[in-house]
C-alpha atoms as one frame of an Amber mdcrd trajectory, in Angstrom:
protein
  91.692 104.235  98.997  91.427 107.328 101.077  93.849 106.624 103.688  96.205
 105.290 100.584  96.116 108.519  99.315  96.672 110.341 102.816  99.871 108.299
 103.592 101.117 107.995 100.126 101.044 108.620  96.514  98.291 108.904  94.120
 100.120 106.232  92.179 100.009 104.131  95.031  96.476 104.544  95.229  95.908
 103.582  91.019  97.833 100.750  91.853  95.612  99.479  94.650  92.497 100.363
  92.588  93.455  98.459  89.469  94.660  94.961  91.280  91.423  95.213  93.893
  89.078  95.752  90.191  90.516  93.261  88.462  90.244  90.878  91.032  87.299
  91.681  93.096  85.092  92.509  90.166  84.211  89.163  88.544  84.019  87.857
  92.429  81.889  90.405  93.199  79.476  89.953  90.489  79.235  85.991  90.708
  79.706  85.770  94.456  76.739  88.024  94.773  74.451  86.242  92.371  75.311
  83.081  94.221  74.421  84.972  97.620  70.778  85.413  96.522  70.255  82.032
  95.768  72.070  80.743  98.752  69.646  82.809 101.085  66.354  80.849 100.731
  68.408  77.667  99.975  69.185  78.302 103.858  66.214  79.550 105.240  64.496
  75.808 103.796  67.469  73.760 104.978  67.172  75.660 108.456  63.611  74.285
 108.610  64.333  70.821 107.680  67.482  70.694 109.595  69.596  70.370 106.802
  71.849  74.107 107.370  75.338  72.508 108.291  74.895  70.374 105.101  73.844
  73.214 102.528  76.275  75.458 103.980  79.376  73.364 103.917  78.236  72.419
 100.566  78.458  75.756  99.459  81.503  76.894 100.907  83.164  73.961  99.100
  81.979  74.797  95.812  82.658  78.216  96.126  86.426  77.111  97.195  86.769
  74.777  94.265  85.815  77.292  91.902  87.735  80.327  93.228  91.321  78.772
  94.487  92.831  77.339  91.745  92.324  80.842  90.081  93.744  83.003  92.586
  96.621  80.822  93.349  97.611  81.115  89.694  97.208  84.943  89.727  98.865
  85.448  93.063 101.915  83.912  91.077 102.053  85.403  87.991  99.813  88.551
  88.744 103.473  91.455  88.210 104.289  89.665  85.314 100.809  89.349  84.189
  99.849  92.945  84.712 103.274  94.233  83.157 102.321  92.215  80.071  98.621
  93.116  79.772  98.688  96.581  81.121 102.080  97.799  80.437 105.190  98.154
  82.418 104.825 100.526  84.732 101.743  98.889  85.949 104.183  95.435  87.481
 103.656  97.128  90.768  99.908  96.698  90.819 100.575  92.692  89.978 102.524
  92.986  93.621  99.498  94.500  95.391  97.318  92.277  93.682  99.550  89.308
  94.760  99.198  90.351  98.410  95.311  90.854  98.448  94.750  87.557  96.332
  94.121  85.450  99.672  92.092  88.344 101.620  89.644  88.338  98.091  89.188
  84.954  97.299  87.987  84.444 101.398  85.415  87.253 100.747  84.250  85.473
  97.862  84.045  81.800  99.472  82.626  83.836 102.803  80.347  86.813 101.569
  77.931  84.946 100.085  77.390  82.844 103.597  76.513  85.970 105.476  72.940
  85.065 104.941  73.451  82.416 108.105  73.572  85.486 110.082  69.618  86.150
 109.265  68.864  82.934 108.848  70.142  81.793 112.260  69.174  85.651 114.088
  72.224  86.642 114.802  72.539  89.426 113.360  74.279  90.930 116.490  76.949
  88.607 115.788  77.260  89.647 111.877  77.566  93.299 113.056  80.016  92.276
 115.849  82.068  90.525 112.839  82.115  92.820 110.635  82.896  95.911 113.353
  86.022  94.154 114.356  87.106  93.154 110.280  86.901  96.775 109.196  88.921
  98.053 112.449  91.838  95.728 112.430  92.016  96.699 108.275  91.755  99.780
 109.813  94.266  99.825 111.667  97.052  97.443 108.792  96.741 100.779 106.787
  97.511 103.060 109.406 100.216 101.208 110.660 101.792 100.519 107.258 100.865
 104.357 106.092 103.211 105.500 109.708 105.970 103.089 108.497 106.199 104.816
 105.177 106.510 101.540 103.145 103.142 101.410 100.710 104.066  97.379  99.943
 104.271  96.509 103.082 100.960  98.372 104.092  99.276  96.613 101.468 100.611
  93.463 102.484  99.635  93.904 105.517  96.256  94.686 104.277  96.049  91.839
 102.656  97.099  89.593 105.323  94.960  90.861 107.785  92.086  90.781 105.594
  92.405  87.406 104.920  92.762  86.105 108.536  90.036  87.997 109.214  87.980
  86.454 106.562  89.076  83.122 107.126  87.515  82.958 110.619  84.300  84.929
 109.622  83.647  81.684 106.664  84.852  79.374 109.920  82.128  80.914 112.761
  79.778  81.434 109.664  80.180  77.814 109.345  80.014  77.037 113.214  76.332
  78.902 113.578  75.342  76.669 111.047  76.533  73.619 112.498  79.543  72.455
 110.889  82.083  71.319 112.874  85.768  73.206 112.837  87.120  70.496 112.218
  85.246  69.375 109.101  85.681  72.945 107.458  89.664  72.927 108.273  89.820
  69.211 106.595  88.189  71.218 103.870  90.386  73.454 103.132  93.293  71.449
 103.378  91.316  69.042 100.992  90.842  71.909  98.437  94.865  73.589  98.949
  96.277  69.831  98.549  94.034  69.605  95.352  95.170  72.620  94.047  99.014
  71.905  94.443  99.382  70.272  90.880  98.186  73.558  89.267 101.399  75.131
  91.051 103.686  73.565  88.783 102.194  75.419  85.516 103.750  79.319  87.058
 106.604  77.550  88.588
């Protein structure tokens, strides 16, 4: 929000506030909750030998219950927020659009950071998250120097979601889940999801 409001307006700036609140908030709040009782969930299953299984178990439910959601929102989300919040707010449905994907990985993903204590390797978590907040670091500044504030927060968005796509995949990994098995399901979940496509379109 900072930078927003260095390289651009502070309309620019309301408009990323509202979309990232009205998205992130009721992640936030349940991907947390499920967080806590994730963590010793883990710690027994890494005694047992039983981590790849709990986590992939997780990260599927927490896939199934946040994609069909977002996908909807990503499509509708100007039209949505023009309707709900007023006209003049249809830009903030456009950010929220492009940081749908980027939010909906934190929420599948955040909540399986506690693999990182579980497994000791916390280095690694610290490595992660070091390299996530510089490359979002640099989207911003890069879009900010191009002057265009949709295609910074695009880019944003983008980034953020690649970036928390393959910290849910090496989460995964240090647990023991194959790449394979957590690409298959994803693909599972998107080809699921498809159907729901047809209510926006």
């Amino acid at each position: 929000a900072l930078l927003l409001g260095y390289f651009f307006t502070s309309a620019v700036v309301g408009y990323y506030a509202l979309g990232n609140r009205v998205l992130a908030m009721p992640m936030n709040v349940i991907g947390s909750s499920i967080g806590q009782v994730f963590f010793p969930r883990a710690t027994q299953a890494q005694r047992v030998g039983e981590l790849s299984k709990v986590s992939l178990d997780m990260f599927e439910r927490l896939l199934a219950i946040g994609l069909v959601p977002v996908i909807l929102i990503a499509f509708v989300a100007p039209d949505l927020f023009a309707l709900v919040f007023g006209e003049r707010w249809w830009t903030a449905g456009q950010y929220t659009r492009w940081m749908s994907l980027w939010l909906l990985f934190v929420f599948v993903s955040s909540p399986l950071s506690t693999v990182y204590y579980v497994k000791e390797r916390q280095r690694d978590g610290l490595i992660v998250n070091l390299m996530m907040f510089g490359f979002r670091l640099l989207a911003i500044v890069i879009g900010g120097i191009k002057g265009d504030a949709l295609f910074t927060i695009a880019l944003f968005g983008i980034t953020g979601a690649v970036l928390w796509i393959f910290n849910g995949i090496y989460i995964l990994c240090l647990a023991g889940v194959p790449i394979r098995q957590t690409f298959s399901t994803i693909l599972k979940h998107i080809i699921r999801g498809i159907p729901y496509l047809l209510l926006p379109l």
